[in-house]
Structures are given as C-alpha cells and as structure tokens.
C-alpha positions, 0 to 999 in steps of 0.5 A: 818739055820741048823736042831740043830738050827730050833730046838734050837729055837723052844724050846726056844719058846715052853719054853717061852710059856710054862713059860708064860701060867704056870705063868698065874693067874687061871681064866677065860676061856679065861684067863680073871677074874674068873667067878664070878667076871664078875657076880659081887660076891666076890670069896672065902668063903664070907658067913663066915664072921659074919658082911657079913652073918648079913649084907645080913641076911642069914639064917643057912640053906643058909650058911649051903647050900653055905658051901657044895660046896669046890674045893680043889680037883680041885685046886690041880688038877690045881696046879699038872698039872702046876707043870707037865707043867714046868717039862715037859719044862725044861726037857732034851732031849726037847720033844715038844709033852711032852710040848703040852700034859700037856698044854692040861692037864692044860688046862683041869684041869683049865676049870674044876675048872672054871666050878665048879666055875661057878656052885657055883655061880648057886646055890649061886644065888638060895641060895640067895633071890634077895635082897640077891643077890643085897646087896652082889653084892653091898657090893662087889662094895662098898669093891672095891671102898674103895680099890680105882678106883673101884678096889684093887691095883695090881689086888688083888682079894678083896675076898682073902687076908688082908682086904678081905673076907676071911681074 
C-alpha cells in the first residue's frame, strides 16, 4: 500500500473515532452513566419540583442550599469542544494531531463537568438528612420502574425530559 493510501485510511479511522466519541452521550468517566445515577438520584433540578420537596419534606434552607450550585458554564464548555472536535475531523488538509489535541480537550472538558457533577451530589448528601436521602433514592427507584423494567425506554434519563423531574 502506497503512502496516500496508509494516509487515506488513517483519516478515515481517526474520523470514524472521532464521530463515534463526539456522538457519545456525556456521562461518566469512562463513559458510563453519570455519576449520580450509579448513586441512585435523579440528575437535573429535582428540588424544584413542589410534589418532590413535599414528599422528602425540605425545608427553604435545603433548597436554598441545593440551588446554589449550576453547571452551565461546564456544559458549554463540553459542548464547545464537541463542536471543536468535529471541525478539526472534517477539515482539510487532515491534521491528526489537530484531531487528538481536541479529543484531549473534550476529554477534559467532560471530566470537569463529571467532577462538578459529583460534587454536587457530595454536598446534596450533606444537604439531606439520611431519611432524606433514602426517600429521594426511593422515589427515583419508584419513577424507574413505573417507566418500566426498572428503567425508561430508550435510556432516557428519568430526570429530564416529559414525565420526568424536570419537566
């Protein structure tokens, strides 16, 4: 196999990584589920919604304190080297180490915002009194399993979306 072709071929496979890792759904350090699922608690903004603040009875300092912490910036952050990501794997002349440096970038990018994740769910368990705790880990068992087989269809995320928490 001549030199264009050794080339051709790795581009195409750098690409097809590439695409494969950006269309990934964010979550875990190694790509699994979120942090906070392998915990047992909903991911979103679950303390919002009135029937699971009575339910777990929290009280305005609890919400007050769960409120505090956001991830916007993060998300961005992710979302801005995905799109860097893709750019750098489609453009012309391919430049590999253009394609590897911003799957490092993304890469960090996602394990800050599993990190932040993480500490939210840290402090959510100080936040919450043990039976706190087990009643929300209880209701997000309970949500699961009205969705079916202990979990939505499709690997929908019962936190987010229609019917979730966060709807």
């Amino acid at each position: 196999m001549n030199g264009r072709a050794t080339r051709w071929f790795l581009g195409a496979g750098l690409l097809l990584a590439a695409g494969v890792v950006a269309a990934q759904p964010m979550g875990g350090p190694m790509g699994g589920a979120p942090m906070g699922r392998g915990m047992g608690v909903p991911m979103g903004r679950w303390w919002e919604r009135p029937k699971v603040v009575e339910q777990l009875g929290l009280t305005a300092d609890q919400t007050q304190k769960l409120e505090a912490r956001t991830m916007v910036d993060l998300k961005s952050t992710v979302e801005k080297a995905e799109i860097e990501l893709r750019a750098a794997s489609d453009a012309e002349p391919f430049n590999a180490r253009r394609v590897r440096d911003a799957f490092g970038v993304l890469i960090q990018a996602r394990t800050k915002l599993e990190t932040q994740r993480f500490e939210i769910l840290l402090k959510t368990r100080e936040v919450l009194t043990a039976d706190q705790w087990r009643n929300l880990r209880d209701l997000v068992r309970e949500r699961r399993m009205e969705k079916g087989k202990g979990g939505p269809p499709g690997g929908e995320d019962p936190g987010r979306g229609p019917g979730g928490w966060d709807e």
